[in-house]
C-alpha positions as CSV (number, residue, x, y, z in Angstrom):
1,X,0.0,0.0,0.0
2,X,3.0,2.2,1.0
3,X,4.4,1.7,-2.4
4,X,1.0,2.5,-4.2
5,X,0.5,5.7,-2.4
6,X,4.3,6.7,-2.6
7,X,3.4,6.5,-6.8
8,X,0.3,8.0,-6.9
9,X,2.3,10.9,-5.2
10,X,5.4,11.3,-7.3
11,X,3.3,10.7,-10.8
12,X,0.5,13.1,-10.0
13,X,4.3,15.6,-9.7
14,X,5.7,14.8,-12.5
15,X,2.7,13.8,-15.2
16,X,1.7,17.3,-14.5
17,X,4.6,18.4,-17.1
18,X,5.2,15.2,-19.1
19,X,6.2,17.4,-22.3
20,X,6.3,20.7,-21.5
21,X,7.2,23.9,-23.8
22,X,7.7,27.2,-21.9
23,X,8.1,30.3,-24.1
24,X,11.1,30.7,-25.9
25,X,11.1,27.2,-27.0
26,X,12.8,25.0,-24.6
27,X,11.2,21.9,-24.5
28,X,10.8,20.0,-20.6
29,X,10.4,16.1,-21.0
30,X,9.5,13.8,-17.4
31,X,11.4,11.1,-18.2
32,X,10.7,8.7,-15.1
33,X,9.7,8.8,-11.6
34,X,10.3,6.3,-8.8
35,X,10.7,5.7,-5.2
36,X,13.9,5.1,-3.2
37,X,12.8,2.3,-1.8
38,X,11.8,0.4,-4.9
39,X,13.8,1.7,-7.6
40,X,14.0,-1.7,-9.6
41,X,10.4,-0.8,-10.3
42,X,10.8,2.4,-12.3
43,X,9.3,2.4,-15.7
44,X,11.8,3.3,-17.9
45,X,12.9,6.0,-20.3
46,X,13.3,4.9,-23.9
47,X,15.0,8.4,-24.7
48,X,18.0,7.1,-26.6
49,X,20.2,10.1,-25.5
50,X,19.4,8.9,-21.6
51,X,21.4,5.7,-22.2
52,X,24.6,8.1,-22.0
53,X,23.4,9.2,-18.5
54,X,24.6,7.9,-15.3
55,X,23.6,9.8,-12.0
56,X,25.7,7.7,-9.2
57,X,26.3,7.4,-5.5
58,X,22.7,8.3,-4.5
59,X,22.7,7.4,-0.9
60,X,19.4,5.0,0.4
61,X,19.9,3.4,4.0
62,X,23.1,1.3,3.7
63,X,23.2,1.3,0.3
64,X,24.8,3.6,-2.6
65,X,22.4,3.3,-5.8
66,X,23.9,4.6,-9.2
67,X,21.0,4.8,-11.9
68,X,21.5,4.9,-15.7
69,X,19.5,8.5,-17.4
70,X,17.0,6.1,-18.5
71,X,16.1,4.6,-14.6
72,X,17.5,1.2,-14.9
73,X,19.5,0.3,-11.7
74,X,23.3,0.0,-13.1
75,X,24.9,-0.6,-9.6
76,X,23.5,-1.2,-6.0
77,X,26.6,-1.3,-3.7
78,X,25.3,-2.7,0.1
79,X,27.9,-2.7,3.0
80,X,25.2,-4.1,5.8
81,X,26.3,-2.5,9.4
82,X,28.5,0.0,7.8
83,X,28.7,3.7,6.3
84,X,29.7,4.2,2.4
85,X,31.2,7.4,0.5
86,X,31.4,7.0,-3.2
87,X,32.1,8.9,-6.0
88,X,30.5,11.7,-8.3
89,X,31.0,9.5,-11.1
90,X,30.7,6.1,-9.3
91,X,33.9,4.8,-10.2
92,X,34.4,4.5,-6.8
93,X,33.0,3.9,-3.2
94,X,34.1,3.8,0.3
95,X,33.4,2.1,3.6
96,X,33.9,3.0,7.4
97,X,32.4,2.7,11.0
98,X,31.2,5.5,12.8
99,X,33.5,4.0,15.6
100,X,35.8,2.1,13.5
101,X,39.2,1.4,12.7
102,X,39.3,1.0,8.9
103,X,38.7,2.5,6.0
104,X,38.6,0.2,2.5
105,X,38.3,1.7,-0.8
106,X,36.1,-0.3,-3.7
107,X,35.5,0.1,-7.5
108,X,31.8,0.2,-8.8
109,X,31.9,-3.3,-9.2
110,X,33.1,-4.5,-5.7
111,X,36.5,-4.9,-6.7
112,X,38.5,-4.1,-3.6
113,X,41.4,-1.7,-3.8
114,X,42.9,-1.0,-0.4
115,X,42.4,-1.1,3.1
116,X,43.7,0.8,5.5
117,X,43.7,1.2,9.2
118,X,42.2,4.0,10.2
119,X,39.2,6.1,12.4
120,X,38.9,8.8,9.8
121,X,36.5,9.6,7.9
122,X,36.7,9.2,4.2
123,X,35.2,11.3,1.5
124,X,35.7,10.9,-2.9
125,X,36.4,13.4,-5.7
126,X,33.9,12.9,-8.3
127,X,35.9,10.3,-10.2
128,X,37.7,9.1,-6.5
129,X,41.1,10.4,-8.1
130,X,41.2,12.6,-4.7
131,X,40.3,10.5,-1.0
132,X,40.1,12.9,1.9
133,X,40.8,11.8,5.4
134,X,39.2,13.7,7.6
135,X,39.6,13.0,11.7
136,X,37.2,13.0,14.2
137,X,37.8,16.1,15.6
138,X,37.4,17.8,12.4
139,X,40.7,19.5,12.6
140,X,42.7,17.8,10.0
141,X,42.3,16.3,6.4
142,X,44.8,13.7,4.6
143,X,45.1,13.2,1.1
144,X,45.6,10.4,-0.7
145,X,44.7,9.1,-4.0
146,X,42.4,6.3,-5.4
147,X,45.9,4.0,-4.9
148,X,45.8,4.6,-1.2
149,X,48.9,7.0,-1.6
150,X,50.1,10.4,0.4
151,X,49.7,12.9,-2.6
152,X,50.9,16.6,-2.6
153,X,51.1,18.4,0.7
154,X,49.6,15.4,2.5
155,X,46.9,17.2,4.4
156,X,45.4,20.5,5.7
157,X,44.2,21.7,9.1
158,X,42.5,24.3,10.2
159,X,39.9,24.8,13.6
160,X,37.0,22.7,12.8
161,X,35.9,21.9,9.8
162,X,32.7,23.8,8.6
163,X,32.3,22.9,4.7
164,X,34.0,21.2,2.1
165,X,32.9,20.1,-1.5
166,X,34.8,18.5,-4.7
167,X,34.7,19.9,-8.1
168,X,32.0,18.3,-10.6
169,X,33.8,16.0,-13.2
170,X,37.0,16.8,-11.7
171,X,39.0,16.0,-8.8
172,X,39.6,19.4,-6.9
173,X,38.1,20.0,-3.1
174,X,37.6,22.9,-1.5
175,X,37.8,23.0,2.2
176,X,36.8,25.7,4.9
177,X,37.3,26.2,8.4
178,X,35.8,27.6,12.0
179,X,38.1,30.1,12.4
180,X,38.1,31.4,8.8
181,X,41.1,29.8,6.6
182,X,40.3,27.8,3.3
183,X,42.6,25.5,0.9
184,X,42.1,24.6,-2.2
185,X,43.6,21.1,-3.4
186,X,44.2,19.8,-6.9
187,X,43.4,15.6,-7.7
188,X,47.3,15.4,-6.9
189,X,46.7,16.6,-3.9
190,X,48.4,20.5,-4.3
191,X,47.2,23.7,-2.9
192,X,46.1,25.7,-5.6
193,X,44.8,28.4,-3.6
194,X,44.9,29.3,0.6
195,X,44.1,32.5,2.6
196,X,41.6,33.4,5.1
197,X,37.6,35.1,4.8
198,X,36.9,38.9,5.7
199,X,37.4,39.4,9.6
200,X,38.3,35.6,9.4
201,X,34.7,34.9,9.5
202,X,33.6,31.7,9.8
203,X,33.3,29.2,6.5
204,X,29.7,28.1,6.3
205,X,29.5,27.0,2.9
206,X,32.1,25.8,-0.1
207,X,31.8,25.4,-4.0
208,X,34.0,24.5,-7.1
209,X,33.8,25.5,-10.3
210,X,33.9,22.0,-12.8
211,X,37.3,22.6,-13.4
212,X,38.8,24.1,-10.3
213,X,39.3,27.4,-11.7
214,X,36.8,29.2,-9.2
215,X,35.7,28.6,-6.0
216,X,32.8,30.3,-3.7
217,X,33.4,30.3,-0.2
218,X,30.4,31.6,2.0
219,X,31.1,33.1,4.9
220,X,29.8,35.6,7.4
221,X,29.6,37.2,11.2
222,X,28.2,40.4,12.8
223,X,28.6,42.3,9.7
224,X,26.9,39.8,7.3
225,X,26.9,37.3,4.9
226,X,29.6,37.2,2.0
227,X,31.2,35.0,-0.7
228,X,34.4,35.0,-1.3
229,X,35.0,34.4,-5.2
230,X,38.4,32.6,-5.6
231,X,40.2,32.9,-9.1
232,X,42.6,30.3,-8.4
233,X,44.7,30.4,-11.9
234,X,45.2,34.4,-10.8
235,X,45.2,33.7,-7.3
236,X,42.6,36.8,-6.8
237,X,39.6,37.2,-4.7
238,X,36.4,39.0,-5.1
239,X,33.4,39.5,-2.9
240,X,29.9,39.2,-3.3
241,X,27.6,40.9,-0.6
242,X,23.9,38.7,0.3
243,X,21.0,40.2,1.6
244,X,20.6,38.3,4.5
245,X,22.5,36.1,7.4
246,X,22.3,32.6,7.2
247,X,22.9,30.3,10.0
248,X,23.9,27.3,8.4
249,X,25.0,26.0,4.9
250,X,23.5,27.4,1.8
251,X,23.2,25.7,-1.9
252,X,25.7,27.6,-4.2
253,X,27.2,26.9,-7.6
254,X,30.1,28.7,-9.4
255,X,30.9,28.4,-13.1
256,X,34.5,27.9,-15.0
257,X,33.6,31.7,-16.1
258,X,33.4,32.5,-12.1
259,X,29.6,33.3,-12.4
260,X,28.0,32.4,-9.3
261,X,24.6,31.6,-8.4
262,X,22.6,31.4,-4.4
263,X,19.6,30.9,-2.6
264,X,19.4,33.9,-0.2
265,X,16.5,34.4,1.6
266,X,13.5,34.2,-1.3
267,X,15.2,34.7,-4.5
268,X,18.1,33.2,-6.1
269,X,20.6,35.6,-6.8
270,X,23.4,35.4,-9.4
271,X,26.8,37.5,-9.3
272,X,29.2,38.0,-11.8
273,X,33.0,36.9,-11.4
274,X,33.6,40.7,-9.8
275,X,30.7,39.7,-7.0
276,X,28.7,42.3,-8.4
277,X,24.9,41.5,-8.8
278,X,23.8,39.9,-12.1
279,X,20.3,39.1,-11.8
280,X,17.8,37.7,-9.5
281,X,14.8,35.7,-9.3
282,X,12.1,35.6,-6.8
283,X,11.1,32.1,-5.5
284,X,9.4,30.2,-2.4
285,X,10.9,31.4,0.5
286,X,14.0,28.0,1.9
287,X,14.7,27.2,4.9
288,X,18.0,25.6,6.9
289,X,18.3,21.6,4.7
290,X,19.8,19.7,2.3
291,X,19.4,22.0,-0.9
292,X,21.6,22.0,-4.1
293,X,22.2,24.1,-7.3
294,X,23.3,22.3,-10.9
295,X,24.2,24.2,-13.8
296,X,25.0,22.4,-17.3
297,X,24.4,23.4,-20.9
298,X,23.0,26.9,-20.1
299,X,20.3,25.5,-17.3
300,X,20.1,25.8,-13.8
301,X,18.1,22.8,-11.7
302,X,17.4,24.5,-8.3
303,X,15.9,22.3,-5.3
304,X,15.7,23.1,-1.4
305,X,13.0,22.6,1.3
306,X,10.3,25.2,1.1
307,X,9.7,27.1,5.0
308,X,6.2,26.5,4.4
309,X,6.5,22.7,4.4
310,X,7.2,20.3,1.1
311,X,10.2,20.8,-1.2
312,X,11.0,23.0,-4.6
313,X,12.8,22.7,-7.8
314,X,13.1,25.6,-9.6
315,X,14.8,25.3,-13.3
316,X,15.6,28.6,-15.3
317,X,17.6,29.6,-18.4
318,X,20.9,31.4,-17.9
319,X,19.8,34.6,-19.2
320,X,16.5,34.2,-16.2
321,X,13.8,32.4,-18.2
322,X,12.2,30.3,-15.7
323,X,11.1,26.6,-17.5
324,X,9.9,25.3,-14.1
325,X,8.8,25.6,-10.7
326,X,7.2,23.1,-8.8
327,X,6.4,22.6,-5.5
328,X,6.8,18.4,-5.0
329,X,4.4,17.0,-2.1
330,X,5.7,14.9,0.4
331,X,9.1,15.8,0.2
332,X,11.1,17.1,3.1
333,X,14.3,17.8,1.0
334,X,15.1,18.0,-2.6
335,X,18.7,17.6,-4.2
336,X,19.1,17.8,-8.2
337,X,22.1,16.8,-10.3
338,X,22.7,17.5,-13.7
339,X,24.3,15.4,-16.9
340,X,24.1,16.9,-20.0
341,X,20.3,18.0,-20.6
342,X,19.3,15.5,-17.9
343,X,18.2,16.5,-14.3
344,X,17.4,13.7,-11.7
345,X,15.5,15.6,-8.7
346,X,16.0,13.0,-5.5
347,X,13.6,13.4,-2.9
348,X,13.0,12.0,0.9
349,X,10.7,9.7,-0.9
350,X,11.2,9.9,-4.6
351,X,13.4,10.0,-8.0
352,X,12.3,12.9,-10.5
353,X,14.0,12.9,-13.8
354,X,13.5,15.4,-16.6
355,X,15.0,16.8,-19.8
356,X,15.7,20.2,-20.7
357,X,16.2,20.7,-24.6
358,X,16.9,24.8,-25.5
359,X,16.4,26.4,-28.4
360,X,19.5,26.3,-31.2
361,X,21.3,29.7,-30.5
């Protein structure tokens, strides 16, 4: 019955825009819906293009799921009793104890690389090129690569650990601190860029550009909330002023070009590389959860929890058009990632996949 009412939900979303053709001519297609819980049930796409798609390492329970643009179940990876990290890509996958003393390192197919002995925690780069280490006290990261090797300047440290994230189809982190110091770290494991926030303000939230360029650090105290925009090729910094304080991690995104995009209080709001204010659009007001920004092919997939209850997902042009907003029932968070023209929208409950086709310019 669970399962029956869990579909009646997530279809009565998304058959509300099977085929869908805002103005300007981009074109929305629902591919598929599912739930987490039974995702071998998922009818699937027959898009040809979706066979190209993978979206991997979606966490359920004890298990890390990597699904195939067209909703067919490529990998489930169970470790029973223990926590997993895997990769953006899928390529690779961790496990660990909350209390343990080991860490081993798999491929997608179960193939087991290394195992080390450790109580760290471990987390991937998107194609696992880049492991970080980070201890319990949340003072200290190690590097090592997919080999189980030391690379580049071995570690950083900092007080407390606030944010970190990994670039999307590469293999750089960014990593930010308590008391206000950052690091950037190449796949070998080399500082590209270091320094510390405004008034060494605390880090509250971290993004990479695709390829490392840029990075966003978000950051803030008594005089407000700021990103820092890191050129890390020119080893310059912007900043970008927001119109409100947050209190905990916001969804961010930041383009090869340095273009960066927020939610900030009702509206998401879009700088240029300078930090100066590019446009904005008004949406559902957030609040504090798991929330994400995607950007790919000159779309934006927006998702967060709405403060009114349910979740959003938001998808808009880069020049502003919005193509999409919908508010999906039932849903206490919302995350979206983007491959190619594909978005895959994963819910508390449910899996939302769409496709975005623009206009030729």
């Amino acid at each position: 019955m669970w399962y029956f009412l869990a579909g009646l939900l997530l279809g009565a979303f998304l058959t509300l825009v099977p085929v869908w053709t805002p103005a300007g001519g981009a074109v929305i297609t629902g591919e598929w819906h599912g739930t987490l819980k039974a995702p071998t049930d998922i009818e699937r796409s027959y898009n040809p293009e979706a066979k190209k798609t993978v979206f991997a390492s979606l966490p359920v329970d004890d298990t890390l799921l990597t699904l195939s643009g067209t909703g067919a179940v490529l990998y489930r990876n169970a470790a029973p009793g223990k926590l997993l990290s895997g990769s953006g890509s899928g390529r690779f996958y961790a496990t660990y104890e909350k209390t343990g003393s080991h860490i081993e390192l798999f491929g997608a197919k179960g193939e087991r690389f290394w195992k080390i002995q450790s109580a760290e925690y471990p987390h991937l780069s998107y194609n696992g090129e880049l492991v970080l280490l980070v201890n319990a006290d949340m003072s200290q990261v190690r590097l090592f690569d997919h080999n189980g090797n030391t690379v580049g300047a071995g570690g950083v440290s900092g007080r407390f650990i606030t944010s970190f994230a990994f670039s999307r189809g590469s293999d750089h982190a960014g990593i930010g601190f308590l008391d206000g110091s950052y690091a950037v770290v190449s796949k070998t494991g080399e500082i590209t860029a270091q320094g510390r926030t405004p008034d060494n303000a605390p880090v509250k939230s971290v993004a990479l550009s695709d390829d490392g360029t840029y990075a966003a650090m978000h950051c803030g105290g008594e005089k407000g909330d700021r990103v820092v925009i890191i050129n890390t090729l020119k080893q310059s910094e912007k900043v970008a002023k927001l119109t409100r304080t947050h209190v905990a991690r916001i969804a961010m995104h930041i383009t090869p070009e340095g273009r960066l995009a927020v939610i900030d209080g009702g509206r998401i709001a879009l700088f240029t590389r300078r930090g100066n204010p590019d446009f904005m659009l008004e949406i559902p007001r957030e609040k504090a959860g798991i929330a994400g920004i995607a950007h790919a092919g000159g779309v934006y997939a927006v998702s967060y929890p709405r403060a009114d209850g349910d979740a959003q997902l938001v998808i808009f042009t880069d020049e502003g058009d919005t193509l999409l907003s919908k508010t999906c029932a039932g849903e206490s968070f919302l995350h979206t990632i983007m491959d190619g023209p594909f978005i895959l929208a994963r819910g508390s409950q449910g899996l939302y996949c769409y496709s975005v086709h623009l206009p030729a310019r």
